[in-house]
N, C-alpha and C positions, 0 to 999 in steps of 0.2 A: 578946666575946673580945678581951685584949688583946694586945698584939705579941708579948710573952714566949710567950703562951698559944698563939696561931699559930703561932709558929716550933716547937714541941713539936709542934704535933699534926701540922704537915707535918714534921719529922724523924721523927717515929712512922711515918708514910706512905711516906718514904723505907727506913727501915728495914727495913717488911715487901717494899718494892718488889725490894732487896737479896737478902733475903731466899729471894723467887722466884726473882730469876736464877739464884742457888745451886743451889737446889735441881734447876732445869732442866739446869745443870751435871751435877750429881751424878747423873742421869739416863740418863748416859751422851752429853751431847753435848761433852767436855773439850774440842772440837778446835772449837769454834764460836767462832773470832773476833768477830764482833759480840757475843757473849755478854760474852765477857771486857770488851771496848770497854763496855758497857754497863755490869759492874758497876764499870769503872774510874771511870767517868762518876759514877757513883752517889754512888760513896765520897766522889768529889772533893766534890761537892756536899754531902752530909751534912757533911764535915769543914768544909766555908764555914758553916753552917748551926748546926755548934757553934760555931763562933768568932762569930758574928754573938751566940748566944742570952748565950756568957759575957761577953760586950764590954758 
């Protein structure tokens, strides 16, 4: 697998990770600080992770 190819399959990994937080959210936990922390983190990282794969 190459680098290109890597960086996809962990943004794909990222994404469903995302994904879950959400959905734990939506769950009824809106008021969980580390939750929110957690998908801020996420995002942050995915969005490094595009700019890395279009660079």
């Amino acid at each position: 697998m190459n680098e290109q190819e890597q960086l996809m399959d962990n943004l794909l990994n990222v994404d469903l990770e995302i994904i879950d937080v959400v959905r734990e959210l939506h769950k009824g936990h809106w008021d969980s600080q580390s939750m929110k922390e957690q998908v801020g983190d996420l995002l942050q990282i995915r969005d490094e992770m595009v700019q890395k794969l279009m660079s």
